[in-house]
Backbone as a ProteinNet text record, in pm:
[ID]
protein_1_A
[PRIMARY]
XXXXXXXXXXXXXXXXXXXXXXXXXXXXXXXXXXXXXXXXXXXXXXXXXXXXXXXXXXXXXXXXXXXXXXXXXXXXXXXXXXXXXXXXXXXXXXXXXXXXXXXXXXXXXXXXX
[TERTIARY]
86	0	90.1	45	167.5	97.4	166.9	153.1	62.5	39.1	-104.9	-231.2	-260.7	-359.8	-342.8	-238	-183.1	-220.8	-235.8	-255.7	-387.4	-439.6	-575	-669.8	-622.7	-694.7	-701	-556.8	-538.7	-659.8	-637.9	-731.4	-918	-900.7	-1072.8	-1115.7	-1025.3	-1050.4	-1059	-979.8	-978.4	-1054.4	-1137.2	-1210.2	-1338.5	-1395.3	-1488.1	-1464.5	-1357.8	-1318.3	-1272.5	-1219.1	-1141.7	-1250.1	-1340.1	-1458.5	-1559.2	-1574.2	-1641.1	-1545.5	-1425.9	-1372.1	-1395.7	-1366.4	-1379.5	-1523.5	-1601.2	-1740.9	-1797.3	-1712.2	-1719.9	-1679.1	-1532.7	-1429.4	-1486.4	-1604.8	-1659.3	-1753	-1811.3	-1937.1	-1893.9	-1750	-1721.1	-1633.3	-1590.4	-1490.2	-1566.4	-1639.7	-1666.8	-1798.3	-1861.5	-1977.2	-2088.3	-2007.3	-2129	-2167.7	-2042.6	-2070.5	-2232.5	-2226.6	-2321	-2463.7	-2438.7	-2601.5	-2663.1	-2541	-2610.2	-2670.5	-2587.2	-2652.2	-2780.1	-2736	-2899.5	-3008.7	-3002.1	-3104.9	-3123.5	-3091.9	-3089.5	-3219.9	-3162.7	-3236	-3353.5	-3362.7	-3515.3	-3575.9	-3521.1	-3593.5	-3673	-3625.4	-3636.5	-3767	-3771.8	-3871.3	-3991.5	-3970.3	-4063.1	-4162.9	-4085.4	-4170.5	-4173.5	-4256.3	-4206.4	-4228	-4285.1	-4241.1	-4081.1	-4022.5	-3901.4	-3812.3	-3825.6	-3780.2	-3763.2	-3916.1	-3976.6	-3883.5	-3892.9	-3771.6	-3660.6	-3575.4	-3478.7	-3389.4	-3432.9	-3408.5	-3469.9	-3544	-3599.8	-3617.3	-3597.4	-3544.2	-3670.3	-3783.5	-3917.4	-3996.9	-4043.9	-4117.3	-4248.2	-4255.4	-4374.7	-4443.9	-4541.7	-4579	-4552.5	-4485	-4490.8	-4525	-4576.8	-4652.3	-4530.2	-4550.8	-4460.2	-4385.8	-4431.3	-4394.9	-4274.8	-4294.6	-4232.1	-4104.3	-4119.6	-4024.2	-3911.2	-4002	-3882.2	-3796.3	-3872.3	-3772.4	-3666.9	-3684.9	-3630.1	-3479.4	-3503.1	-3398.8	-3310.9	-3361.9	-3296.2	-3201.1	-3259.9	-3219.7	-3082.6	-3112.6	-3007.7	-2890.7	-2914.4	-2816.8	-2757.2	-2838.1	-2709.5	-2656.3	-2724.9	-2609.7	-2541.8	-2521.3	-2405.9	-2316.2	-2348	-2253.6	-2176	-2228.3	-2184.9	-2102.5	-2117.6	-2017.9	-1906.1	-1917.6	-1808.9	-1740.8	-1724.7	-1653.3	-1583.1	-1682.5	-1602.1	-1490.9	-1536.6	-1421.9	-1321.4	-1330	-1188.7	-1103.9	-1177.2	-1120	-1045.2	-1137.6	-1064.7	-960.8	-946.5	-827.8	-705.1	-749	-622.8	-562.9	-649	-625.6	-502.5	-544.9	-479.2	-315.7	-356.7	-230.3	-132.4	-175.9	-123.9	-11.1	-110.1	-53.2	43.5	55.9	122.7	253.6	260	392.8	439.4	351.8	448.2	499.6	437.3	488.5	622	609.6	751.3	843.5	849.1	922.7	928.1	909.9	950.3	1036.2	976.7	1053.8	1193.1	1224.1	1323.4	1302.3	1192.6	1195.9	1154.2	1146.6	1116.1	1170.6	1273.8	1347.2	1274.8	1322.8	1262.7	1389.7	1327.9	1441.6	1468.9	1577.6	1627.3	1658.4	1637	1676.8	1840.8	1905.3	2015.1	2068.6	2044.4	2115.9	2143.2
-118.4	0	124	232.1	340.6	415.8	544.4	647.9	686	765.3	838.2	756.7	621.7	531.6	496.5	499.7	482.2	603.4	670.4	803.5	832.4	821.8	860.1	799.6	666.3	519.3	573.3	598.9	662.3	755.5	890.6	985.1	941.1	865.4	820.6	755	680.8	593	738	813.1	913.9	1002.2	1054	1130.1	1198.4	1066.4	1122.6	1148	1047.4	1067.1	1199.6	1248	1424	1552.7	1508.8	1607.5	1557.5	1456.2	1481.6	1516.6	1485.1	1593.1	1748.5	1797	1922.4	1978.7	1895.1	1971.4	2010.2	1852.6	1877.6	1981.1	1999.1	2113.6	2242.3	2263.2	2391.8	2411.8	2265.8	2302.9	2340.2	2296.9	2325	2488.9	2548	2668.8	2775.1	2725.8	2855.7	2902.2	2962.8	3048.9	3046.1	3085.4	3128.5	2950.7	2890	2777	2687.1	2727.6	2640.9	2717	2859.8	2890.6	2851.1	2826.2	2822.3	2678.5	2607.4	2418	2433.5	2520.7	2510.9	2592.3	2667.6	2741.4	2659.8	2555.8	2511.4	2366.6	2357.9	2240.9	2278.4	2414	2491.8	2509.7	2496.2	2541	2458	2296.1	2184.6	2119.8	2201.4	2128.7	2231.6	2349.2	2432.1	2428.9	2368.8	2325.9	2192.1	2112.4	1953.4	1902.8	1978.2	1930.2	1969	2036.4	2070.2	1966.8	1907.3	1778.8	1671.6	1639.2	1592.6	1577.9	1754.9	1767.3	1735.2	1805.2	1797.4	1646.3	1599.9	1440.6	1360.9	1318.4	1205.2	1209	1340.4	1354.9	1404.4	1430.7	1359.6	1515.8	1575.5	1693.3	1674.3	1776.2	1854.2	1961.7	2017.1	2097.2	2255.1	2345.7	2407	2594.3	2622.8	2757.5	2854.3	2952.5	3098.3	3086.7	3064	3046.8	2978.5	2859.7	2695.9	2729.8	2827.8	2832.3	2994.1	3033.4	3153.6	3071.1	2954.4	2872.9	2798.3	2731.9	2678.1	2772.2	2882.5	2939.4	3041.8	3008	3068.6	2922.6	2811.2	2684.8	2623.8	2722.1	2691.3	2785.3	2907.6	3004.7	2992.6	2944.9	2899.8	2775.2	2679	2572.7	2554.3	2722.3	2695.3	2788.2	2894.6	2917.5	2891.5	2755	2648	2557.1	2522.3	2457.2	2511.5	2632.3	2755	2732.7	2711.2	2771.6	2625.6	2514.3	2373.8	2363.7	2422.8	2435.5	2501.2	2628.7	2678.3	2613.7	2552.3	2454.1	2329.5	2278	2160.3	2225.1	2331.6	2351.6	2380.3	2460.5	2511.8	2350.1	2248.3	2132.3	2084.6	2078.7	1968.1	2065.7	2197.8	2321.1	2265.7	2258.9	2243.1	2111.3	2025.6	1908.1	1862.4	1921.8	1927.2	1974.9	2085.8	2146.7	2072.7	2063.6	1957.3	1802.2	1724.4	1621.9	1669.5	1790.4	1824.1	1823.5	1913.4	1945.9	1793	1748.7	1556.7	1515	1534.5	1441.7	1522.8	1656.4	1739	1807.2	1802.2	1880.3	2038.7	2041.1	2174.3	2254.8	2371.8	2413	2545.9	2540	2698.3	2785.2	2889	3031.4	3081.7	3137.6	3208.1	3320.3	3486.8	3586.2	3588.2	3533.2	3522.2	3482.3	3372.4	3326.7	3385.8
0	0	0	-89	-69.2	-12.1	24.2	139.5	113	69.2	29.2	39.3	60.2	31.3	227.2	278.6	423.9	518.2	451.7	496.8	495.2	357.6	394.9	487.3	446.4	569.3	704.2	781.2	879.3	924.6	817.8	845.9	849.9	743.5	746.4	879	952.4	1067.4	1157	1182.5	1325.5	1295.7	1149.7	1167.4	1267.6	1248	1366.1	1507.7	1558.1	1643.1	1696.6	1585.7	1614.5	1582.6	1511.8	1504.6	1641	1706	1805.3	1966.5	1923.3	2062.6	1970.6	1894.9	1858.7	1907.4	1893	1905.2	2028.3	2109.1	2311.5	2288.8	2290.5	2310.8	2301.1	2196.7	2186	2252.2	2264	2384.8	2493.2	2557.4	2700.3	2711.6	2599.3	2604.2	2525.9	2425.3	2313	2353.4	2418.3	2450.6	2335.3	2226.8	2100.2	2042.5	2030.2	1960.2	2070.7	2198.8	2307.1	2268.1	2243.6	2256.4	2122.4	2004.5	1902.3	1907.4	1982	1953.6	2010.4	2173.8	2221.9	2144.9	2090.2	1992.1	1880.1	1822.6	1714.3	1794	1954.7	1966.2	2030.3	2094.5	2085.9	1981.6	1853.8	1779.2	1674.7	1741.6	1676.2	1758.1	1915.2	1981.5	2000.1	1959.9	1912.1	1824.1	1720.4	1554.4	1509.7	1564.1	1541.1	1408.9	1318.6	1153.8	1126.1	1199.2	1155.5	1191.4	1280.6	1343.1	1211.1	1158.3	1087.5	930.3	879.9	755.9	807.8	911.9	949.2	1002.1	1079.7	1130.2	1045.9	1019.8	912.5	761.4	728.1	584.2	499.4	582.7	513.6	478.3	357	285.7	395.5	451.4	507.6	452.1	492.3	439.4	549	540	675.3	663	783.8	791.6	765.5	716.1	724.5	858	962.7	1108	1165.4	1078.2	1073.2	952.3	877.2	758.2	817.2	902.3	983.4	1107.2	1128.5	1206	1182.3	1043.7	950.6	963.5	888.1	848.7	995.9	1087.9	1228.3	1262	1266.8	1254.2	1174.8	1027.7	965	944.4	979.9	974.4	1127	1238.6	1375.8	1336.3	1267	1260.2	1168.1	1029.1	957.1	1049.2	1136.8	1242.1	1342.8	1354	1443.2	1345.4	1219.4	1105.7	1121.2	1063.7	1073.2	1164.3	1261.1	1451.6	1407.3	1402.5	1369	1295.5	1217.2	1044.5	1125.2	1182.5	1247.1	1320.6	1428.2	1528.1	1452.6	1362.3	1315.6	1244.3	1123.2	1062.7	1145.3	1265.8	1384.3	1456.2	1449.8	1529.9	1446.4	1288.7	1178.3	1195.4	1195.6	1170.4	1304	1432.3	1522.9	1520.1	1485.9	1470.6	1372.2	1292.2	1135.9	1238.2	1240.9	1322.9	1415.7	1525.5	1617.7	1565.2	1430.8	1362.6	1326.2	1234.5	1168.4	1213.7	1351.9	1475.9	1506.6	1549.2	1565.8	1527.4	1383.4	1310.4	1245.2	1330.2	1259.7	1152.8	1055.2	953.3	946.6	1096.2	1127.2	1276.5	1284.9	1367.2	1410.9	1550.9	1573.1	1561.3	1485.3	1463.9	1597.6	1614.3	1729	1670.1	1729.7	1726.6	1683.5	1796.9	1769.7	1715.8	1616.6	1491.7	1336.3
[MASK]
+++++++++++++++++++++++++++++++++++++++++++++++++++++++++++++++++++++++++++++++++++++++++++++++++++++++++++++++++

């Protein structure tokens, strides 16, 4: 198997694993990322056809009411994507560096040199 096929395997196996500490991680430190989950899950038990589209996949028919919830629903939880996306890219960034640094291919500069 060559690297790239070793590598990705790797990554496909720890994925979820590293997106669901990321998501604790935000529930327990990031303020905005918590109110948005909880507003997203008020807003799911507010409108139970939304539940309905949303969790089971399934076309409803829904009021003006139900469709301003919809989109409060979906604009906190692409704001909550977002915060993810940061965290995970800063996680992969983090980690990249301290590999390099490992393995030597990466030195820290000194002023003085």
């Amino acid at each position: 198997m060559d690297f790239n096929k070793m590598f990705d395997q790797e990554c496909e196996e720890n994925y979820w694993d590293i997106v669901n500490f990321v998501t604790s991680y935000l529930m327990r430190t990031n303020v905005e990322y918590k109110k948005s989950a909880y507003r997203c899950s008020d807003i799911i038990d507010e409108y139970p056809n939304l539940k309905i589209v949303l969790e089971d996949n399934t076309p409803v028919e829904l009021s003006k009411e139900e469709v301003t919830g919809l989109i409060e629903y979906l604009t906190s939880s692409s704001d909550r994507n977002t915060l993810e996306k940061k965290q995970l890219i800063c996680a992969g960034c983090r980690s990249t560096y301290f590999l390099l640094k490992k393995i030597g291919l990466l030195k820290e500069n000194n002023e003085s040199d």
